[in-house]
C-alpha positions in Angstrom: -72.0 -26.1 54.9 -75.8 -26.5 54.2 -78.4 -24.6 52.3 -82.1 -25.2 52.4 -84.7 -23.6 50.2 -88.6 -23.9 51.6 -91.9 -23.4 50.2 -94.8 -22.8 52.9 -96.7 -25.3 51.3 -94.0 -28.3 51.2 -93.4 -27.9 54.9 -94.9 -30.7 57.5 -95.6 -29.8 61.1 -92.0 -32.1 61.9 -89.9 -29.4 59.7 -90.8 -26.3 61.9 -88.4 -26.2 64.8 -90.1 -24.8 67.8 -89.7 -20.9 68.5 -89.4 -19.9 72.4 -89.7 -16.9 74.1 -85.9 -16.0 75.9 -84.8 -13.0 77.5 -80.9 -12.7 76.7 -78.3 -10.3 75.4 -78.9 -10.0 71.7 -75.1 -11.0 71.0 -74.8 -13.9 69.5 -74.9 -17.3 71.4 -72.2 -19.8 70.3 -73.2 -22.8 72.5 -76.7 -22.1 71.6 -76.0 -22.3 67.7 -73.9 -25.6 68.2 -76.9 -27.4 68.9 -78.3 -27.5 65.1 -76.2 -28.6 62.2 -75.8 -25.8 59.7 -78.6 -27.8 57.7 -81.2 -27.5 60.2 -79.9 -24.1 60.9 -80.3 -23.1 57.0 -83.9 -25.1 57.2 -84.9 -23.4 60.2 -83.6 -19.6 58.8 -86.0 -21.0 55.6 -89.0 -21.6 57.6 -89.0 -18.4 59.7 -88.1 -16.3 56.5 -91.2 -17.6 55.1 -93.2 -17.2 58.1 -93.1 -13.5 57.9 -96.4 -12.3 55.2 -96.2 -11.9 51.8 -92.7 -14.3 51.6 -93.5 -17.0 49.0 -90.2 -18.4 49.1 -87.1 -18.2 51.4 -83.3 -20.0 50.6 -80.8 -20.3 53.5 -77.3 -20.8 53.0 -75.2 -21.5 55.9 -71.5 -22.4 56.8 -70.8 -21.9 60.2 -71.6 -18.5 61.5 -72.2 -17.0 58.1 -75.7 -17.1 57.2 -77.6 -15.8 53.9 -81.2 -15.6 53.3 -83.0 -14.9 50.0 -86.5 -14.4 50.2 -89.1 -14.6 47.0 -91.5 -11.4 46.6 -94.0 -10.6 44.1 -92.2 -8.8 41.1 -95.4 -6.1 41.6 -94.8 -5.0 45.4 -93.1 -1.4 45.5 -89.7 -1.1 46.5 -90.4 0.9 49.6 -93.3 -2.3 50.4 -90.0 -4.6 49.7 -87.7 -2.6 52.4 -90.6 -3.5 54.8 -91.1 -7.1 54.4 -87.1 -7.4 54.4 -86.9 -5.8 57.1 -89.4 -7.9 59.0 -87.6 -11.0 57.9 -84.3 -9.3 59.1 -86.0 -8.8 62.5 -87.2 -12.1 63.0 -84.2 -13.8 62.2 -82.3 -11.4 64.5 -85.0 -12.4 67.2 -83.7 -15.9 67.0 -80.5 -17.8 68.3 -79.6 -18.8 65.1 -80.4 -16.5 63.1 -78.8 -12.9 64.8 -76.5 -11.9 62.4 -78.1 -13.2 59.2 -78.2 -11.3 56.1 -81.0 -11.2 54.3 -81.1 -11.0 50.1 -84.8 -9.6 48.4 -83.2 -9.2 44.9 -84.2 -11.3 42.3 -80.6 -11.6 40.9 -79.0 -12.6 44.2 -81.8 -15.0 45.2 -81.2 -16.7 41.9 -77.4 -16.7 42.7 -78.1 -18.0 46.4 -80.3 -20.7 45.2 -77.0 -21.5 42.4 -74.8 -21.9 45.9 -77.9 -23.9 47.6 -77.8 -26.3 44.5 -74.1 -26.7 44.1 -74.0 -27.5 47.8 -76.5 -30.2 47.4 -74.8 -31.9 44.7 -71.9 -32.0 46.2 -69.6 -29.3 44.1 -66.1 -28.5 45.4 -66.5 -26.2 48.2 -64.3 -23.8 47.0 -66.8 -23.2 44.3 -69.5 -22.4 46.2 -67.4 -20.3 48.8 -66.3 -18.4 46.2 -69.6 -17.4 44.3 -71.4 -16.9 48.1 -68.2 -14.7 48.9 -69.6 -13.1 45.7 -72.8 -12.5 46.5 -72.1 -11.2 50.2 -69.6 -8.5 48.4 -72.3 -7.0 46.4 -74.3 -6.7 49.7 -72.0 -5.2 52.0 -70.1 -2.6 49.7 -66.5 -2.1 51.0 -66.7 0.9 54.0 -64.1 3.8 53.7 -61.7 3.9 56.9 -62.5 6.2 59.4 -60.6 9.9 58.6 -59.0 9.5 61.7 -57.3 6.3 60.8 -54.1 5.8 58.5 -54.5 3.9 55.1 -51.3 1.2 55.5 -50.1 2.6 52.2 -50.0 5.8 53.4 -47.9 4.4 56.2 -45.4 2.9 54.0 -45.1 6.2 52.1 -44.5 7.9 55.0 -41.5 5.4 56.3 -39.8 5.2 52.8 -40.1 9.2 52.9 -38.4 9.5 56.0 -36.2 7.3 55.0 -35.2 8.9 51.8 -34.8 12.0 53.8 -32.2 11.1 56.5 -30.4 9.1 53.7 -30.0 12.8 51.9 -29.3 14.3 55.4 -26.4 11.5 55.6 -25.2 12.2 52.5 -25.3 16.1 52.6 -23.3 15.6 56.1 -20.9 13.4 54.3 -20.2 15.6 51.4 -20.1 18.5 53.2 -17.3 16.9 55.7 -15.0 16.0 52.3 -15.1 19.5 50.9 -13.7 20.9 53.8 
């Protein structure tokens, strides 16, 4: 697990990993991504994050292929200004080996949270801690998703064994009774 949070002006020429032009399939590239540790992976997601304009600050926290980027914005940019430098940051990352898949935080509260994780991870807190409040902050960003109507809940499923089930029980039994009477 590593986390790295960079400020443009902190960074030396050595801390900016060098960004080449490929022509691949935009899945994602396992033996590629095993060539960083997930610290230089989270420093690297830092320094393009804050390479895209008007991205003061950018926090990475990675553990293996789950990656999470916070950038810091200017409180005074309007929200649909926000969606587009997100979205840039979104696109660069996804541009890069290791940083397809990403997901990318511009809310003040999770950033805050994400540097928390970044912190704890540093000094050394139990990693079930930290997996625990990043689990947290990836489940307010992707909302659970409603199955598709086509599909069957697996309660539904259930119910509809046990209901067949109670109803050749009573077909058993009605046969039964109705063999004693006569």
């Amino acid at each position: 697990m590593a986390a790295c949070s960079q400020k443009p002006e902190n960074l030396g020429e050595s801390d900016i990993l060098p960004q080449g032009v490929s022509v691949r399939d935009s899945h994602l590239d396992n033996n590629q991504r095993q060539n960083y540790t997930d610290d230089e992976r989270a420093k690297h997601l830092a320094n393009l994050a804050t390479s895209v304009p008007d991205v003061h600050n950018a926090t990475a926290v990675v553990i293996g292929n789950l990656a999470v980027v916070g950038i810091d914005i200017d409180q005074d940019v309007e929200r649909s200004k926000v969606g587009t430098i997100k979205y840039s940051v979104t696109e660069s990352l996804r541009h890069d080996p290791q940083g397809a898949g990403a997901i990318v935080v511009a809310d003040p509260d999770l950033n805050a949270r994400l540097k928390e994780v970044n912190d704890d991870a540093r000094a050394g807190k139990p990693i079930r801690g930290v997996m625990n409040e990043l689990a947290d902050i990836v489940g307010r960003i992707i909302p659970d998703v409603p199955l598709p109507e086509n599909e069957k809940n697996p309660q539904d499923a259930v119910n509809d064994k046990d209901e067949k089930q109670d109803k050749d029980l009573q077909e058993i039994q009605k046969e039964q009774s109705n063999d004693k009477i006569q």
